[in-house]
VEXSEVEX-826273 format. One record per atom (N, C-alpha, C, O): x, y, z. Coordinates in steps of 0.001 Angstrom, whole numbers, padded with zeros to 6 digits, always signed. Layout:
<sites>
XYZ;...
</sites>
This chain:
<sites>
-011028+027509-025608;-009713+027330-026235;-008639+027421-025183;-008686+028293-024316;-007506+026377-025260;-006612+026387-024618;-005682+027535-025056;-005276+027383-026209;-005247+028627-024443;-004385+029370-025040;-003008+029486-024224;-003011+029124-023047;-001646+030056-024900;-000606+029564-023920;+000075+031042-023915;+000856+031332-023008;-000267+032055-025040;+000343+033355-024623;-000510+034099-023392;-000251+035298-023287;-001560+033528-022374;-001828+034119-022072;-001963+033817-020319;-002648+032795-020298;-001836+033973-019709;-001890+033376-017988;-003495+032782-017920;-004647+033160-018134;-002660+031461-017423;-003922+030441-016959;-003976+030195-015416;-003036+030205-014621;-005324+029969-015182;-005755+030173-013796;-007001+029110-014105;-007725+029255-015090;-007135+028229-013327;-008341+027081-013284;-008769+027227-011940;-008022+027647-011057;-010170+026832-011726;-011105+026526-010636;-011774+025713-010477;-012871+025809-011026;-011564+024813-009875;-012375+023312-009834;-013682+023493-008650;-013074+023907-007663;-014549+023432-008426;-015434+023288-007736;-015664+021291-007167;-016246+020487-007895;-015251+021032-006228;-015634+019564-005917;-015472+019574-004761;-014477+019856-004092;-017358+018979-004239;-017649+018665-002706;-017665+019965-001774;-017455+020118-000571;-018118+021151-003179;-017941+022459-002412;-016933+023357-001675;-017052+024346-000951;-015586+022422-002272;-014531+022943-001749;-013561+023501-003531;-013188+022744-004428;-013370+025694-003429;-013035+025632-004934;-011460+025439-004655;-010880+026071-003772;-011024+024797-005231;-009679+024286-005734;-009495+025291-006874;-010174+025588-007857;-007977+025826-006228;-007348+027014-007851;-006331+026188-008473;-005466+025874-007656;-006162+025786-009494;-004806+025956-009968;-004167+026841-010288;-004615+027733-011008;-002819+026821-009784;-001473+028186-009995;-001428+028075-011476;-001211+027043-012112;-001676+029363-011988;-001231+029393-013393;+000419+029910-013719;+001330+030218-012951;+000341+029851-015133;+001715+029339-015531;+001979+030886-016323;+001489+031143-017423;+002745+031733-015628;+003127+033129-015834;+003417+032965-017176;+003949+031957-017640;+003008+034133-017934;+002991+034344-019271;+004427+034631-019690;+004591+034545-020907;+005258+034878-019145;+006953+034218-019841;+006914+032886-019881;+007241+032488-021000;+006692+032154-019246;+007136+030930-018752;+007430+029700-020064;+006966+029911-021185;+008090+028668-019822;+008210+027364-020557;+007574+026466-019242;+008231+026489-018201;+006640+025885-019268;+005824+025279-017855;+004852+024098-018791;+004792+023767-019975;+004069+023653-017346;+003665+022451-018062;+002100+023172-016639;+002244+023732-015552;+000495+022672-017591;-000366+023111-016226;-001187+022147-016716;-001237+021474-017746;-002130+022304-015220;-003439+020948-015552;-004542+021907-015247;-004836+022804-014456;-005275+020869-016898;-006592+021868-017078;-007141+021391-016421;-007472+022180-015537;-007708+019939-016177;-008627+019482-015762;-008605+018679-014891;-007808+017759-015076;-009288+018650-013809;-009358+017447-012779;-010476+016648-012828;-011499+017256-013143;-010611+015314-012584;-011470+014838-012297;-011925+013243-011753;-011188+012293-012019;-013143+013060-011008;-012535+011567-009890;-013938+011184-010391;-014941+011847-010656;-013672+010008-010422;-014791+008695-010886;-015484+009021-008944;-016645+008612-008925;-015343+009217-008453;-016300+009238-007150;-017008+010763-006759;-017789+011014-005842;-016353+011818-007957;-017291+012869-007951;-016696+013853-007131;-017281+014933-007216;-015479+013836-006171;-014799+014874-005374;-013560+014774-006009;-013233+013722-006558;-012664+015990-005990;-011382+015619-006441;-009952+015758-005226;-008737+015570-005176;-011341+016312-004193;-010223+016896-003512;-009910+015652-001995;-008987+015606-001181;-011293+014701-002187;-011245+013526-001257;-011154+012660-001766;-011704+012930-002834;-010704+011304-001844;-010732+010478-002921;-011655+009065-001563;-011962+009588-000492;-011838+008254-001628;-012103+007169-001398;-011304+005621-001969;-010637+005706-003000;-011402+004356-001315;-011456+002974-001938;-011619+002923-003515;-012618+003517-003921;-010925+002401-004356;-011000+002866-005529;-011717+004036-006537;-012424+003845-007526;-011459+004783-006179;-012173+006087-007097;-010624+006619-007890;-009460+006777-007523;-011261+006745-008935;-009844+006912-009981;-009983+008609-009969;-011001+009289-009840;-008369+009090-010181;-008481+010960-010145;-007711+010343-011490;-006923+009422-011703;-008565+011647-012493;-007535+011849-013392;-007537+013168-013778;-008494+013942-013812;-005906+013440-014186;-005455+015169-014517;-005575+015343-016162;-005465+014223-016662;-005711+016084-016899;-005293+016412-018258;-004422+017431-018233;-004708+018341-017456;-003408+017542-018883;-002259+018290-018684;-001968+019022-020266;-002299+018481-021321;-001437+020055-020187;-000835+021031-021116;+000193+021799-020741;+000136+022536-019757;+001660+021638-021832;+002645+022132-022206;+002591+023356-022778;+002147+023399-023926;+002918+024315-022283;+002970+025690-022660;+004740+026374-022979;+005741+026264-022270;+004606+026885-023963;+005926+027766-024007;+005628+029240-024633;+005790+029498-025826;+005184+030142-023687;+004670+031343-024284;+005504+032480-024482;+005155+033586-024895;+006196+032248-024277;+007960+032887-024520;+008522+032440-026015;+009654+032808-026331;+007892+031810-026747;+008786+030440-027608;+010190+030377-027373;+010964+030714-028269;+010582+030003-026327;+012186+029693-025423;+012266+028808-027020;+011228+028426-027560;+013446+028603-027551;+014216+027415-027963;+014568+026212-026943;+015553+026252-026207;+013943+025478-026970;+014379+024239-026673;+014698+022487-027281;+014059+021600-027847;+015734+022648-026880;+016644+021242-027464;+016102+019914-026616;+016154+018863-027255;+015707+019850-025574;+015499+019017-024931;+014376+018919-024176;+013710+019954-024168;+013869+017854-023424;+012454+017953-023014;+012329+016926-021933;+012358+015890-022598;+012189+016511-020494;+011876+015559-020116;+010737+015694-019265;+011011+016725-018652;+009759+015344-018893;+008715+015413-018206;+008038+014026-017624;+007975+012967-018248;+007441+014315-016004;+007243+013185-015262;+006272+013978-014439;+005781+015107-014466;+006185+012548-013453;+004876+012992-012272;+005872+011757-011259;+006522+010738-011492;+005464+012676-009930;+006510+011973-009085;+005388+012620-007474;+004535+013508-007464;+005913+011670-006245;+004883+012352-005005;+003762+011424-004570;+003162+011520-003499;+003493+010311-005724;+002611+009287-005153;+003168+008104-004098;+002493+007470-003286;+004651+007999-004367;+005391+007004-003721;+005450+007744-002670;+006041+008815-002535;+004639+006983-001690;+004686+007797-000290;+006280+006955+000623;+006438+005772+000926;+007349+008320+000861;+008441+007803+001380;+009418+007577+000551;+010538+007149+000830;+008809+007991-000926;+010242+007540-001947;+011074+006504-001896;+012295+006641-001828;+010052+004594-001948;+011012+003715-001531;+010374+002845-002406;+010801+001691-002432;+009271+003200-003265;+009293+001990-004391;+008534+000866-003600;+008804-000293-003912;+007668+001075-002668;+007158-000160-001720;+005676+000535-002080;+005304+001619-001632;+004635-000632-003310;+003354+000226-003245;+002377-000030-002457;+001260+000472-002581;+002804-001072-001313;+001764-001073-000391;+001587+000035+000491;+000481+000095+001027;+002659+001185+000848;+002139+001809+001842;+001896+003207+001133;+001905+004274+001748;+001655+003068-000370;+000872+003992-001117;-000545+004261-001009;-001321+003327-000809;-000981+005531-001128;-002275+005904-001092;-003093+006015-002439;-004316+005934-002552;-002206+006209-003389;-002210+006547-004910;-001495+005631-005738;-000266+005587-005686;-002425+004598-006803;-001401+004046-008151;-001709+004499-009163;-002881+004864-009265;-000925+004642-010162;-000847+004974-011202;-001279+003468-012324;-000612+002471-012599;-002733+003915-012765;-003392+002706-013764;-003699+003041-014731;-004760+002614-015185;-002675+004221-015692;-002403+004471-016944;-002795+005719-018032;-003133+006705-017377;-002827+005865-018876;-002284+007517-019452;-002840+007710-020610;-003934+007184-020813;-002083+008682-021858;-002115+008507-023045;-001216+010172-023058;-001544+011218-022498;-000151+009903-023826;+000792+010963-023866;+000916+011487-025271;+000873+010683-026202;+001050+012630-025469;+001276+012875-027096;+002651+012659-027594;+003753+012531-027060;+002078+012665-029131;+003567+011814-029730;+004882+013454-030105;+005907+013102-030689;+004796+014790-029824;+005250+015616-029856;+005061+016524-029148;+004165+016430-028310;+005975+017905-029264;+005442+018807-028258;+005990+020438-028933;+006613+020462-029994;+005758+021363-028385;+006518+022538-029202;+006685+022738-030582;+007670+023302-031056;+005482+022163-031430;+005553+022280-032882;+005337+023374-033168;+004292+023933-032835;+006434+024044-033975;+006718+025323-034993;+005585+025616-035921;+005150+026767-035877;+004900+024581-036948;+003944+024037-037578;+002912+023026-037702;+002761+022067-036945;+002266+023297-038646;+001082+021355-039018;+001377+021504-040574;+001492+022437-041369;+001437+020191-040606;+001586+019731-042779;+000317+020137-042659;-000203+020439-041585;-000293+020166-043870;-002099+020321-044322;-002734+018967-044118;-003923+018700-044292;-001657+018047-043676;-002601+016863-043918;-003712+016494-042937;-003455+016608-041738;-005139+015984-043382;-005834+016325-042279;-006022+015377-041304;-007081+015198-040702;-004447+014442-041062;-004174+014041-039826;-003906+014845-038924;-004396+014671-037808;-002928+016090-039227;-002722+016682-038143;-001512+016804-037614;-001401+016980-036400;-000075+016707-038689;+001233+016092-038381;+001692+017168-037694;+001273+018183-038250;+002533+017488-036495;+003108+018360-036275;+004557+018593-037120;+004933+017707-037887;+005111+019454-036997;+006515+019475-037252;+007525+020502-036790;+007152+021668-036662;+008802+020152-036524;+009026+021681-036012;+009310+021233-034616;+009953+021999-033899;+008876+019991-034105;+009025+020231-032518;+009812+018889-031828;+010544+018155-032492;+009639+018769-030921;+010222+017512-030057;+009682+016378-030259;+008606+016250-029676;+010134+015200-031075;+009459+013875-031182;+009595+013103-029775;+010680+012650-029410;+008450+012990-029030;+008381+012297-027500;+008231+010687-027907;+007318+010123-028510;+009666+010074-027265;+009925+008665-027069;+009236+007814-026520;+009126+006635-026857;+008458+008641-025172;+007636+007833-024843;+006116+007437-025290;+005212+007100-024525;+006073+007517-026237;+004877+006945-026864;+005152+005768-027617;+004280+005290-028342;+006738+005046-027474;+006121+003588-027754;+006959+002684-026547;+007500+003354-025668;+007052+001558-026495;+007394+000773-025524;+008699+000446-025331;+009094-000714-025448;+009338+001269-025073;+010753+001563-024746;+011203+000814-023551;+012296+000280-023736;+010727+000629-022468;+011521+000105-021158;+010693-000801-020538;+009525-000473-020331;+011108-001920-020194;+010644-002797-019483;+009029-003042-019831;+008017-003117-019134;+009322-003135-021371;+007795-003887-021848;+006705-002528-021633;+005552-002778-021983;+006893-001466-021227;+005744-000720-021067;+005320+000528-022111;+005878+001468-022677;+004045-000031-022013;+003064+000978-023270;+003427+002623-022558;+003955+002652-021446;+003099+003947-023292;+003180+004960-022843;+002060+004925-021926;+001053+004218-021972;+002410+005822-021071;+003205+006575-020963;+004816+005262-019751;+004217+004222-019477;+005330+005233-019550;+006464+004531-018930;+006372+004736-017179;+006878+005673-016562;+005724+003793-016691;+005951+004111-015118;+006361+002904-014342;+006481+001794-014863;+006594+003182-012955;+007124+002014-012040;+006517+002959-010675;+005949+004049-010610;+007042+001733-009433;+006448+002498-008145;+006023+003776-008181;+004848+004118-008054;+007391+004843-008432;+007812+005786-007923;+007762+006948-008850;+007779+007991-008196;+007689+007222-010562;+007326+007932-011376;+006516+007749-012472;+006425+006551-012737;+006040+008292-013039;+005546+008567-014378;+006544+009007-015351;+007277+009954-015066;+006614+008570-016168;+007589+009384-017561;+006356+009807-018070;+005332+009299-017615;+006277+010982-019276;+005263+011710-019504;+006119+011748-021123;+005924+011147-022180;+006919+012559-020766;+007973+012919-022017;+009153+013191-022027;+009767+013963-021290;+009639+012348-023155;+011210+012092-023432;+011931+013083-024570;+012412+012187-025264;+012267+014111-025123;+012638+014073-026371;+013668+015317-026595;+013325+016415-026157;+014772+015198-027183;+015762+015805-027989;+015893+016116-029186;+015540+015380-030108;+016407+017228-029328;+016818+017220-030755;+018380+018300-031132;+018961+018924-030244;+018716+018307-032262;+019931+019104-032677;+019191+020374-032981;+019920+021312-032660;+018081+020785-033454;+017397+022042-033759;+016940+022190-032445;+016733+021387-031536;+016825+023473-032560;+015488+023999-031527;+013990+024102-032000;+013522+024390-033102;+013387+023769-030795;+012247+023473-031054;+011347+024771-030006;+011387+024829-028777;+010692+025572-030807;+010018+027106-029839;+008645+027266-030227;+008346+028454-030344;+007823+026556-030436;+006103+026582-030388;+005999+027025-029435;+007064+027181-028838;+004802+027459-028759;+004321+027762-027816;+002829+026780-027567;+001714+027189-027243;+003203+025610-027799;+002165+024552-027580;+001000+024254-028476;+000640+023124-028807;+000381+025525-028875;-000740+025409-029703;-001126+024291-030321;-001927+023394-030059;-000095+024624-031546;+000313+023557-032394;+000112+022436-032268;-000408+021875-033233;+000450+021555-030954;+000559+020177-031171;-000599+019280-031505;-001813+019426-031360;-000134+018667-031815;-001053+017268-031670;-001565+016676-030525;-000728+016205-029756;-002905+016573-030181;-002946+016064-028776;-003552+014929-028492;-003522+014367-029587;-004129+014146-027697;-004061+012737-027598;-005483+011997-028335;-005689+010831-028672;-006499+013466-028428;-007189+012869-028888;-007300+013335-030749;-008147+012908-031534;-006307+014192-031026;-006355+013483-032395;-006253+015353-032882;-005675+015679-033918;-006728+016110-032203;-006837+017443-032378;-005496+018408-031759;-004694+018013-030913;-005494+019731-032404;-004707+020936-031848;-005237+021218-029860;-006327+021249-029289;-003599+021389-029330;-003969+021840-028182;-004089+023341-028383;-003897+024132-027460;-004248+023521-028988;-004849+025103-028966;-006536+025318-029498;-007285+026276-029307;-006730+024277-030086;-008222+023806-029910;-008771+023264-029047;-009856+022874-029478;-008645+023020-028087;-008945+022292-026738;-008627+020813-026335;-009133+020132-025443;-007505+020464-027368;-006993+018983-026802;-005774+019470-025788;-005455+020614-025463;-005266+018325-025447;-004128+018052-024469;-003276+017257-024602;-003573+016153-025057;-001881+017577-024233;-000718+017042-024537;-001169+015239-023591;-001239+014200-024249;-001397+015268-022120;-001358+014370-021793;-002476+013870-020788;-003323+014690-020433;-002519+012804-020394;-004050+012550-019263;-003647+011106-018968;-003348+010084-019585;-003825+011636-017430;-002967+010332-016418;-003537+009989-015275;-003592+010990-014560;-004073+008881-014656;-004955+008456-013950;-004442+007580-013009;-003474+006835-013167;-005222+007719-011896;-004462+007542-010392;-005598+006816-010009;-006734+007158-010340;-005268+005525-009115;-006344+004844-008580;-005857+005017-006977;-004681+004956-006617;-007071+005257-006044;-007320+005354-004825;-007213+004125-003880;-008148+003327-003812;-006324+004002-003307;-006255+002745-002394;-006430+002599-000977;-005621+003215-000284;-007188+002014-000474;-007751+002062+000747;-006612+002305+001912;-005657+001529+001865;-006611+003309+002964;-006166+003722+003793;-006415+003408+005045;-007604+003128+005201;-005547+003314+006354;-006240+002779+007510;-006222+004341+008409;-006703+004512+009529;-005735+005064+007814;-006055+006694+007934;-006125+007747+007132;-006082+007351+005968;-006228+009118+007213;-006270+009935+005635;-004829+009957+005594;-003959+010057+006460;-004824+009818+004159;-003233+010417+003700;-003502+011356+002580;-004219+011211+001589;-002757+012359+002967;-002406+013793+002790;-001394+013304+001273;-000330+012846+001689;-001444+013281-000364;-000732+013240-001322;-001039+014253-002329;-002101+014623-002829;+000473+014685-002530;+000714+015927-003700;+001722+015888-004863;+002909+016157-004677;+001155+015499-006237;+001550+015229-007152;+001832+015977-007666;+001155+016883-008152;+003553+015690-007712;+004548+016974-008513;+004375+016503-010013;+004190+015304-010225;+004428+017382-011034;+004477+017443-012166;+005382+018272-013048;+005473+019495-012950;+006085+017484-013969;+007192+018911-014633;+008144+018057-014551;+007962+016840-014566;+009721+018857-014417;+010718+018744-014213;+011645+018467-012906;+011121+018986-011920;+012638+017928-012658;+012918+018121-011190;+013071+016880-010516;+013762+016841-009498;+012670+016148-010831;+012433+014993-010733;+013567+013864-011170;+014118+014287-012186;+013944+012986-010900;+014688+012080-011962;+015329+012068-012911;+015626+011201-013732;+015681+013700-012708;+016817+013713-013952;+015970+014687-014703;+016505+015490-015467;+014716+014660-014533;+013971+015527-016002;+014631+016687-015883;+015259+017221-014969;+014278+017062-017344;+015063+018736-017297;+014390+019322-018659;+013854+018585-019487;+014484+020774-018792;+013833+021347-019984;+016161+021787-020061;+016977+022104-019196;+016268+021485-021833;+017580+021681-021928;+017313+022943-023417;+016508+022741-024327;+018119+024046-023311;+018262+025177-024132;+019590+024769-024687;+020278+023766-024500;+019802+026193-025667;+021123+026052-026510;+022136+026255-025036;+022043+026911-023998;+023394+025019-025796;+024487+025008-025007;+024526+024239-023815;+025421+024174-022972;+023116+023505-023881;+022826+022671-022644;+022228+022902-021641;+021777+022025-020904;+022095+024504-021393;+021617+024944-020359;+020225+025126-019617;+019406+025965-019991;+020017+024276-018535;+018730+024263-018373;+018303+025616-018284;+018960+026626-018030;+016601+025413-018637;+015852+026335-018667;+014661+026560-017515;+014418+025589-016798;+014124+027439-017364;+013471+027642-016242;+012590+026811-016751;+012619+026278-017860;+011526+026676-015618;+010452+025840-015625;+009452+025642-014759;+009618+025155-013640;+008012+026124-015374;+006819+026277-014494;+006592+024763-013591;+005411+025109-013609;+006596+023494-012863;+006062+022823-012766;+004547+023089-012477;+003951+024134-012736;+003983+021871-011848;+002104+021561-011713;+002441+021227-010582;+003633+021132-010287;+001005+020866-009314;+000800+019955-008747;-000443+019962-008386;-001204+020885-008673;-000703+019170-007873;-001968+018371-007948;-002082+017631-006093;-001586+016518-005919;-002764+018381-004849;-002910+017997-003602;-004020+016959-003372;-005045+017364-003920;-004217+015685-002725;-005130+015280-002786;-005674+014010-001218;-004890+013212-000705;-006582+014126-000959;-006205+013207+000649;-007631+011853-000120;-008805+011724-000469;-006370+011204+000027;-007607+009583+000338;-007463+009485+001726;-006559+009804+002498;-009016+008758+001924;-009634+009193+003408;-010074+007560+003331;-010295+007125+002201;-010175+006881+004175;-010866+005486+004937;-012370+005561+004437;-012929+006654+004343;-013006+004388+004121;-014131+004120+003714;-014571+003867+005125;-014033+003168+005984;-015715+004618+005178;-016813+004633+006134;-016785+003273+007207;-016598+003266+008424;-017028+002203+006322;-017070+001146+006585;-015823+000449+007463;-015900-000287+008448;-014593+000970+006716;-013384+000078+007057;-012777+001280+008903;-011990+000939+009786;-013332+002189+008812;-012899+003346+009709;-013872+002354+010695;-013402+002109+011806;-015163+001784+010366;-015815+001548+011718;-015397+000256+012727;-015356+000077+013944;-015057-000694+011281;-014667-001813+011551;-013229-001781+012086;-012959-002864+012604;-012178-000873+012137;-010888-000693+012943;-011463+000007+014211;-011103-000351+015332;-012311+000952+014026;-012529+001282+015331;-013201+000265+015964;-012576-000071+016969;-014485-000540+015761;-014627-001955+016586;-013444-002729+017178;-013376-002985+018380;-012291-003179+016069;-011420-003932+016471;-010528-003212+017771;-010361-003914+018769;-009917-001716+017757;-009421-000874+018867;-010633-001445+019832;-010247-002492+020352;-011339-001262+020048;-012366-001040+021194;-012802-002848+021557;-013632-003001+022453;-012460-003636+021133;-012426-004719+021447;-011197-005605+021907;-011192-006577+022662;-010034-004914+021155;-008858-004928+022209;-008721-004638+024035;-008467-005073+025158;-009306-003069+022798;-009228-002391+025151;-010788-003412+025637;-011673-002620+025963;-010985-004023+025681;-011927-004528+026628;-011601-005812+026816;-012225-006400+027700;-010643-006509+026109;-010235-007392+026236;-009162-007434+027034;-008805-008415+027686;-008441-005984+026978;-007162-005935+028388;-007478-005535+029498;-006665-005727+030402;-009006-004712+029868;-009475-004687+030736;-010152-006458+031509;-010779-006465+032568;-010006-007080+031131;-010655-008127+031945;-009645-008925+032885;-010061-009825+033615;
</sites>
């Protein structure tokens, strides 16, 4: 069970190297990732297309009141310039929940939340795009306001696959494809607030503190393509030696 009154701490084991995640202090309004995991079986090396994907959970174990909500993933745009060729990491798509911070559930055995932040980005709001909303340089995750306050502590919600995140679903799950490198690159995916404007907003407007995530990760050169640049170097220099 996902629980949010209580401090979370994860351990990934991949390629024999354990990876902790920082957990999300038991005051906190924060956002953490349960799960990691890479279609090539390491999470912490990636390769030539091997997809990483995070599952993520919204926690408010404080039940802060909150009016407002924005959440993203930002750190793949290597250089912050919107150019994805000299990226190491793309973003090839998601599934975000349609709320967050629900107070309650109707009985119905869909599963309605209520009580909390209706997230915008679950339909196709900007530039033609399905949720979750991205371009070069971010992820949108979640959008949402309201005139009430909204103080769940996550449980509650609805999560993507149809169940309570306090039953072991998740608010969100977002997947990164690995792109071939002509050296390792060193990438660390911020998550949360902070970003582009996102913000967690309380009564009176005032932002609220906020746990972010991140997520460190190095795509490394395929075996192959490392040998074949090193041939080409070494056939240069012998070619200026003559």
């Amino acid at each position: 069970m996902i629980g949010s009154r209580t401090k979370r701490s994860a351990a990934l084991v991949a390629g024999g190297a354990l990876l902790w995640l920082a957990p999300i202090s038991a005051s906190a309004l924060g956002i953490s990732i349960v799960n990691v995991s890479s279609s090539g079986g390491n999470t912490a090396y990636l390769s030539n297309n091997d997809i990483l994907t995070l599952d993520l959970v919204v926690e408010n174990a404080t039940n802060e009141d909150v009016y407002g909500l924005g959440l993203g993933i930002a750190g793949y745009d290597i250089g912050n310039d919107g150019n994805v060729n000299n990226d190491a990491l793309r973003f090839i798509g998601g599934s975000v929940a349609i709320s967050a911070l629900n107070t309650s559930l109707e009985t119905d055995p869909e599963l309605v939340g209520i009580g909390g932040l209706e997230n915008v980005r679950t339909t196709a709001t900007e530039l033609g795009a399905g949720p979750p909303f991205s371009n070069p340089r971010r992820v949108v995750l979640f959008e949402g306001v309201a005139l009430s306050p909204s103080n769940g502590d996550g449980s509650l919600d609805v999560g993507i696959g149809g169940g309570t995140v306090g039953s072991g679903d998740v608010h969100f799950r977002v997947s990164f494809r690995a792109v071939t490198a002509l050296n390792p690159r060193n990438v660390t995916l911020r998550i949360g607030v902070g970003d582009f404007g996102n913000v967690a907003v309380g009564a009176g407007g005032v932002e609220l503190p906020f746990s972010n995530a991140s997520f460190t990760v190095n795509v490394v050169p395929e075996p192959g393509t490392a040998l074949l640049m090193g041939l080409g170097l070494a056939g240069l220099a012998a070619r200026g030696r003559r």
